[in-house]
Legacy VTK file of the C-alpha trace (Angstrom):
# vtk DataFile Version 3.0
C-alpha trace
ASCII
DATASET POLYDATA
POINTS 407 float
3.203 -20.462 -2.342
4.142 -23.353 -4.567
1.163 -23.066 -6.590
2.358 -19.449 -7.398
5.661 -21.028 -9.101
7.178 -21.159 -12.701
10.087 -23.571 -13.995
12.148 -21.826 -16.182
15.136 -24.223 -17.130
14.397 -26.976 -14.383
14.525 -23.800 -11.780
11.524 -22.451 -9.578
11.078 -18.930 -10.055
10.354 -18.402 -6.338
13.637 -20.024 -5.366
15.630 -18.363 -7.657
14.670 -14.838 -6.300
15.605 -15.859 -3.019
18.723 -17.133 -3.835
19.477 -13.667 -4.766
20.926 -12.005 -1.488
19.667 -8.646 -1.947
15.927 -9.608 -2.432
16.143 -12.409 0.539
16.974 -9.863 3.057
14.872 -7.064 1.385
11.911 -9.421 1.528
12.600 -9.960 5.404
13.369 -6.712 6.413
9.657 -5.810 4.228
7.547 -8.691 5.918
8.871 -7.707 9.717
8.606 -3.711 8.643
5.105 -4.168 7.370
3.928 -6.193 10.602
5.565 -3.309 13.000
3.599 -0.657 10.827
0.414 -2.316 10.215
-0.015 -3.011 14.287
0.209 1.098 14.727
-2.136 1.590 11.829
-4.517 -0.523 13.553
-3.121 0.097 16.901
-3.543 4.072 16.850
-7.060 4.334 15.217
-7.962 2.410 17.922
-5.880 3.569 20.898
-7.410 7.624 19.854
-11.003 6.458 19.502
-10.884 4.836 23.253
-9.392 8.114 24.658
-11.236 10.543 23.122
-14.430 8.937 22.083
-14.647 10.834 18.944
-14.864 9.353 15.616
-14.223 13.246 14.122
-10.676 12.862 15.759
-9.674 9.522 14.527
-10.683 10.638 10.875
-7.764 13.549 11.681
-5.564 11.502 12.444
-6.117 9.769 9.228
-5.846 13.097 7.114
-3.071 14.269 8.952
-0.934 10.766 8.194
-2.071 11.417 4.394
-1.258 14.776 4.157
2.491 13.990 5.438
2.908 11.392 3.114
1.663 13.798 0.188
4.025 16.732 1.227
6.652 14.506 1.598
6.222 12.947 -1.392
8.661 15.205 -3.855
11.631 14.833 -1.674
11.829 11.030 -1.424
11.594 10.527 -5.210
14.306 13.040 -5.369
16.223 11.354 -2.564
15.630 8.141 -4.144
16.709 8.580 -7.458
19.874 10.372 -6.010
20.803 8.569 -3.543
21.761 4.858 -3.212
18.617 3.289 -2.176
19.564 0.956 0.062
20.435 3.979 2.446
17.038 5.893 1.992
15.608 2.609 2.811
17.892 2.417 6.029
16.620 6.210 7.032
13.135 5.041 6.182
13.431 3.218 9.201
15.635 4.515 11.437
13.728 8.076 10.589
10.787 6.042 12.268
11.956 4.340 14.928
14.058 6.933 16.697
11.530 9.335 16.982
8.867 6.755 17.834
11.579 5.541 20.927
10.542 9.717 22.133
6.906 8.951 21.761
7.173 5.721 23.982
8.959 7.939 26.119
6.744 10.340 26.475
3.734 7.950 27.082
5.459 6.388 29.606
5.499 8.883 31.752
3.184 11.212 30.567
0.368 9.363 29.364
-1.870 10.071 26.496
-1.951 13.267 24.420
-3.686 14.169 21.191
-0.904 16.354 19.654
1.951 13.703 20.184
-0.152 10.807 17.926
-0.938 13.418 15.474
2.711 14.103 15.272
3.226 9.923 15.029
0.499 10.356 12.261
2.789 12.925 10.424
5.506 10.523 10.929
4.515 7.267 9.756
3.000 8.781 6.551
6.330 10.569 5.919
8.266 7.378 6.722
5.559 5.692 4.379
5.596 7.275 1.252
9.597 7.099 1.473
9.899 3.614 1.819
7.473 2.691 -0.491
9.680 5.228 -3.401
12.878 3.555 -2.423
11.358 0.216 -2.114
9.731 -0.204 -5.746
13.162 1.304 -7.019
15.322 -0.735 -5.260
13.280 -4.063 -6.621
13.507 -2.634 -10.154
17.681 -2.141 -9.626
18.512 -5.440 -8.825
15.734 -7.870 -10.276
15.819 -9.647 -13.840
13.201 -7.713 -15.874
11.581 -11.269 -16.646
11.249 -11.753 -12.704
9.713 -8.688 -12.057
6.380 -9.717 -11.919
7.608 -12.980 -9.584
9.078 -10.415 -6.943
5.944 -8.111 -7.200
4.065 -10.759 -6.017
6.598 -11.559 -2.816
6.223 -7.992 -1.951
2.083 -7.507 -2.268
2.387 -11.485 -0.178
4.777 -9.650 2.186
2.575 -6.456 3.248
-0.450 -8.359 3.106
0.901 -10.498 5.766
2.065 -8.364 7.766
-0.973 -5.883 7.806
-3.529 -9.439 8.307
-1.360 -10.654 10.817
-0.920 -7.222 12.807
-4.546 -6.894 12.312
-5.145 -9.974 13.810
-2.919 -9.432 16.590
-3.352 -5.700 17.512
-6.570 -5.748 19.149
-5.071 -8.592 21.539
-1.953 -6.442 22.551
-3.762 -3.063 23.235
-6.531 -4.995 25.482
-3.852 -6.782 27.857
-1.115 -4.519 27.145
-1.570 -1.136 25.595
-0.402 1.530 22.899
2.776 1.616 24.248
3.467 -2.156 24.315
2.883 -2.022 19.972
4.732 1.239 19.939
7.691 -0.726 21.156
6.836 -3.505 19.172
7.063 -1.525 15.879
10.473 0.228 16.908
11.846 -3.317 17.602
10.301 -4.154 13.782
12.813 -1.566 12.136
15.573 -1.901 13.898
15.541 -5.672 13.149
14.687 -4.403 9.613
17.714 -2.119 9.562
19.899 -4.538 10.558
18.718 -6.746 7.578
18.908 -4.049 5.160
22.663 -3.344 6.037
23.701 -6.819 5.086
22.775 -6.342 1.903
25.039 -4.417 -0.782
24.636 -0.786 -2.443
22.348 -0.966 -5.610
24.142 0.277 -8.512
22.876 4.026 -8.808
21.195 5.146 -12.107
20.833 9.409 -11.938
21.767 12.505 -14.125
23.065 15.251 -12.310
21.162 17.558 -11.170
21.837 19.893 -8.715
18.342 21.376 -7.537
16.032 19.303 -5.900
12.694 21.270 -6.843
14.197 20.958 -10.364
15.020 17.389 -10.340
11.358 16.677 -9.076
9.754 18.705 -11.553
11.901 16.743 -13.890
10.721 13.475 -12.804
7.239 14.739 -13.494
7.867 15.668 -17.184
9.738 13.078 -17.899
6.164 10.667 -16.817
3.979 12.581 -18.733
6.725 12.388 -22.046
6.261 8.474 -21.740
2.408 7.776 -23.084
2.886 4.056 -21.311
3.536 5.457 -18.090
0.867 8.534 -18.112
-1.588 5.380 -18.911
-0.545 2.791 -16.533
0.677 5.303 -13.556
-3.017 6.395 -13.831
-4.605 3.032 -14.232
-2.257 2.149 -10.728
-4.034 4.915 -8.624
-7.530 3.777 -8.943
-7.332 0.594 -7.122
-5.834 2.693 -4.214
-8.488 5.364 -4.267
-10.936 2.448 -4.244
-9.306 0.670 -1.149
-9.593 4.182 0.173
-12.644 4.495 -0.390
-13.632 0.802 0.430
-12.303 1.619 3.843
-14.544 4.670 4.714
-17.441 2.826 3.567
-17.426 -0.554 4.341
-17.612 -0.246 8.042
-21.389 1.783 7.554
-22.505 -0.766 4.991
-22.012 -3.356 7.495
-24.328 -1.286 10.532
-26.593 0.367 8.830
-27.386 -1.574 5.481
-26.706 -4.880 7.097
-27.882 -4.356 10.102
-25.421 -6.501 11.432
-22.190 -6.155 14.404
-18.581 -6.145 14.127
-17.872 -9.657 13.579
-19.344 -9.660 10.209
-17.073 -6.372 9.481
-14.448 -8.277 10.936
-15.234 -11.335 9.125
-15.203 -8.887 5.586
-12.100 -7.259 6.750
-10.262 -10.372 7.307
-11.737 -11.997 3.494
-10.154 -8.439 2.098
-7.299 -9.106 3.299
-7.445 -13.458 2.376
-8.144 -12.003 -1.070
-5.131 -9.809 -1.227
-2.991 -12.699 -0.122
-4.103 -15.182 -3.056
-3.139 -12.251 -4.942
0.157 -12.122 -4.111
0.102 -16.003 -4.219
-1.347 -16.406 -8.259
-0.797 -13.087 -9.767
3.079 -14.176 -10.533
2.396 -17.051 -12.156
-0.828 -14.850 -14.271
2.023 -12.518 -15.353
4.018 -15.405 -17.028
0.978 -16.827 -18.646
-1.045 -14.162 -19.966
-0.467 -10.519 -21.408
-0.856 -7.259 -18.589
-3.343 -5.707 -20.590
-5.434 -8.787 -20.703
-4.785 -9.647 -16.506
-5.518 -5.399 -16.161
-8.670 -6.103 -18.039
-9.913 -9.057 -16.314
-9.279 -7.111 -12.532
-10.980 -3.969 -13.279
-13.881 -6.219 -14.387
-14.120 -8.109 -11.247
-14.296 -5.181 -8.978
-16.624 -3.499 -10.729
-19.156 -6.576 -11.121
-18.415 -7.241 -7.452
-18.930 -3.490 -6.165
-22.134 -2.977 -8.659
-23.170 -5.917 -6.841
-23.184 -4.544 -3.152
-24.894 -1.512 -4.216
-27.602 -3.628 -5.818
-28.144 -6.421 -3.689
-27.793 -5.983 0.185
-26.876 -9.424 2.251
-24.179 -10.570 4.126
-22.935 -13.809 2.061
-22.647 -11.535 -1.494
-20.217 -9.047 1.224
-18.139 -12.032 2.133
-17.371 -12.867 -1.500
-17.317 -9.451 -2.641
-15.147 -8.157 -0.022
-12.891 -11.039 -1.156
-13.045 -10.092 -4.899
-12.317 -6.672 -4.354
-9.289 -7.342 -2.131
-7.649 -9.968 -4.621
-8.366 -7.353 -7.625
-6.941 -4.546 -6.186
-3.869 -6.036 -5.093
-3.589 -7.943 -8.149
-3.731 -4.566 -10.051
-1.170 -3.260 -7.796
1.456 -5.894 -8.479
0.714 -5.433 -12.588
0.853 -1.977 -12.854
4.036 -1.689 -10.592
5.532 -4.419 -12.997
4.679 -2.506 -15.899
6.026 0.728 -14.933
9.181 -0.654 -13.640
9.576 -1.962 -17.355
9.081 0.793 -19.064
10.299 3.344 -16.238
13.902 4.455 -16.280
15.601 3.428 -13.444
16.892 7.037 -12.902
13.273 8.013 -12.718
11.608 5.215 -10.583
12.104 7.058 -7.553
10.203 9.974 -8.241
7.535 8.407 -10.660
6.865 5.933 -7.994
6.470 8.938 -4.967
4.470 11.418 -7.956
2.332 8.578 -8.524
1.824 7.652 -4.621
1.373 11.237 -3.498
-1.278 11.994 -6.002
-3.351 9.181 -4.839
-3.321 10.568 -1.472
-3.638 13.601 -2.441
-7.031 12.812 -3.889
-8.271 10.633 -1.210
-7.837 13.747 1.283
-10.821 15.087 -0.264
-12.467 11.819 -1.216
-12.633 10.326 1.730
-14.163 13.288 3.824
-16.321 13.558 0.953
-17.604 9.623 1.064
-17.894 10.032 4.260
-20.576 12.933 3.885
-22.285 11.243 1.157
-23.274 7.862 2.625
-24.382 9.858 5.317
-26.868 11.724 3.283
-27.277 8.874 0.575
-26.872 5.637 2.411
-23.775 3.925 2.882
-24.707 1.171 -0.112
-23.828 5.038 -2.263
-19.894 4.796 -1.860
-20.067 1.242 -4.011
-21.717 2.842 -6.811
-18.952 5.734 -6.765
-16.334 3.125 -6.206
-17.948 1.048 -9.045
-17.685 3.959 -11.466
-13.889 4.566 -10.396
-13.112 0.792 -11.495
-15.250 1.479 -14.217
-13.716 3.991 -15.535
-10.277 2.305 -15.245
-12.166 -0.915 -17.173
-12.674 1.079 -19.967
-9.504 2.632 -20.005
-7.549 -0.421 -19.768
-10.052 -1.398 -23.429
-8.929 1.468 -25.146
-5.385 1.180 -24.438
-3.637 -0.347 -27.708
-0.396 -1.699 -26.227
0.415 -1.979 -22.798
3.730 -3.319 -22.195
LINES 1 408
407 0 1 2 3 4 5 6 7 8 9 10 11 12 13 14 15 16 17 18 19 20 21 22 23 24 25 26 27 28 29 30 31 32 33 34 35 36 37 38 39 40 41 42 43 44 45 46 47 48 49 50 51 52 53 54 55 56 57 58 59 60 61 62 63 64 65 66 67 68 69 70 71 72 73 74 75 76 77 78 79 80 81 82 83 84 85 86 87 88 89 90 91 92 93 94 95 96 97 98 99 100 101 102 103 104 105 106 107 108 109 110 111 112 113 114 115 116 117 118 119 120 121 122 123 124 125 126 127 128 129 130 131 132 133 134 135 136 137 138 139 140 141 142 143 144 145 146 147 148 149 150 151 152 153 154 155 156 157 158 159 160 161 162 163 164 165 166 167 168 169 170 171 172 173 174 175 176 177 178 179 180 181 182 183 184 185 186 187 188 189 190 191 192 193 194 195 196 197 198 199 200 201 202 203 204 205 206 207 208 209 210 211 212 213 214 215 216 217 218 219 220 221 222 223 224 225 226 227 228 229 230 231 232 233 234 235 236 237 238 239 240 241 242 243 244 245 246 247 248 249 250 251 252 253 254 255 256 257 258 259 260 261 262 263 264 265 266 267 268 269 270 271 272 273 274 275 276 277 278 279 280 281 282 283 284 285 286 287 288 289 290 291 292 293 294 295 296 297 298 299 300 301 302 303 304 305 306 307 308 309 310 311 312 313 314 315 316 317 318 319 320 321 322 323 324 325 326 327 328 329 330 331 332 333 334 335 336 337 338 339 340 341 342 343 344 345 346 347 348 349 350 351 352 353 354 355 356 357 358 359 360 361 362 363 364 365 366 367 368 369 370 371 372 373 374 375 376 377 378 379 380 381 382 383 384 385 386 387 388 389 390 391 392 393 394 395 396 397 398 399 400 401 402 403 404 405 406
């Protein structure tokens, strides 16, 4: 992490962000949070596919958890922009955990049943796309504009720990334990998060009144596509998760049947992703302080698409390890830019609901995209999705050129 550190005035930027109160708890409560929810990401897909056998269902699942997050996407921007966030963060959890303590229940003495984990599929994307609305707009409220790139980073290091490490550990816990065991483990993960989160005080709330909550959405969305900056950069934001999307659907294929190879080597890629992400997190806050965005935006989008034209032209496992590590530290690195762009030129009134417009159109589009991947590398060969996801970064490579000024 040191390596990842600026002096400004004798001062490391990393210390001084945690010497703030509210971050050093936020951070905490977003590390344990993100471990709880990345072991019943991993958890679930896995827990389904042994009881049912069926890859078809497990891809439901999936759509089901997207499709909550996108239909709940309108009210949490409203919710956070008029509320304080620290409590729609606090709801964010507690709106998971409680009913997840009913699923345990159930599973305990019921056992397994397809409709409850679609209804925990609904629920974590819900409880998803809220936190992540009230999360971004709570780091914008009570961080220095000139360390907003600095506490981008912590966050993209804190969820990529806690998804690698859950990763890691998941498969260990449902073979000795269970579902059940990392269903507890997760509702023990945001309570301890909730109990962080309340030691922290209210951010100071930044909202116009308005009464109607259709309205005020609708609002938020005119007020992103009045702001050129944000139209450009809030667009520039979703490709990277329509790639990992898209990554996700394909990558496993590529592995079996252009490969030819087993589930360590996808393991081995998955993990690199993830590695990649991390040194992300680690660099991309001391990139920020050196270089101009549109220049780091530039340099990303080029990566991934030299490393995903790559994989679609030349098949072996070696170019997958480093790819697979290229693409994970791009995309992440993209994340933490464009998120510290927007929250510069965002009103903080309006973070909320640009942040949950923004999130809910990506899945929105990767509802459809990802069935229709899925089809296509089935009729075109699974090397196919890296050309599509090539032109996607592409696309956002040329963009990012054309831009004039991008704050």
């Amino acid at each position: 992490m040191k390596s990842a550190s600026t002096k400004e005035g004798g001062e490391i930027i990393m210390l001084k962000l945690l010497r703030i109160k509210q971050f050093r708890y936020f951070f905490l409560a977003d590390i344990i949070s993100g471990f709880g929810v990345g072991l019943t990401t991993v958890g679930a897909n896995w827990y389904l596919l042994s009881q049912t056998k069926s890859s078809k269902l497990v891809g439901l699942y999936l759509t089901v958890n997207v499709i909550a997050g996108f239909a709940m996407s309108s009210l949490a921007g409203s919710l956070t922009d008029k509320c304080s966030r620290k409590i729609v963060i606090l709801w964010s959890f507690l709106g998971r955990a409680l009913p997840m303590l009913l699923i345990a229940g159930y599973f305990l003495i019921w056992g397994f049943n397809l409709y409850v984990m679609y209804f925990l599929a609904a629920l974590t994307g819900a409880g998803w796309i809220t936190y992540m609305s009230a999360s971004r707009s709570y780091i914008q409220s009570i961080i220095p504009e000139k360390l907003l790139g600095s506490a981008n980073s912590f966050v993209e290091v804190s969820l990529q720990v806690g998804m690698f490490v859950a990763g890691a550990i998941s498969g260990v816990i449902l073979n000795y334990t269970g579902f059940l065991a990392i269903l507890v483990i997760n509702i023990i993960m945001f309570l301890i998060g909730t109990v962080l989160i309340m030691r922290i005080p209210k951010d100071v709330l930044h909202f116009a009144a308005e009464n109607d909550a259709h309205a005020s959405f609708i609002n938020g969305i005119r007020y992103i596509f009045s702001t050129r900056i944000v139209v450009i950069v809030g667009a520039l934001s979703i490709l990277p998760l329509l790639v990992t999307q898209l990554f996700n659907v394909t990558s496993p294929a590529y592995v079996a049947n252009v490969l030819n190879q087993n589930s360590i080597v996808y393991g081995m890629a998955d993990m690199l992703y993830g590695i990649g992400g991390l040194t992300a997190g680690i660099l991309t806050g001391w990139i920020i302080s050196k270089l101009e965005n549109k220049k780091i935006i530039i340099a990303y989008f080029f990566l991934a698409s030299l490393a995903l034209v790559s994989l679609y032209v030349d098949k072996n496992v070696s170019l997958m390890y480093i790819c697979t590590y290229v693409i994970g530290l791009s995309n992440s690195s993209l994340r933490i830019v464009t998120n510290t762009v927007l929250m510069k030129n965002v009103a903080a009134s309006y973070m909320g609901r640009t942040t949950s417009v923004l999130n809910g159109t990506a899945q929105f589009i990767e509802i459809f995209a990802s069935s229709w991947m899925g089809i296509m590398n089935d009729q075109q060969g699974a090397s196919f999705g890296f050309l599509i996801m090539f032109i996607i970064m592409l696309i956002g490579l040329l963009l990012s050129v054309l831009v004039k000024r991008m704050a």
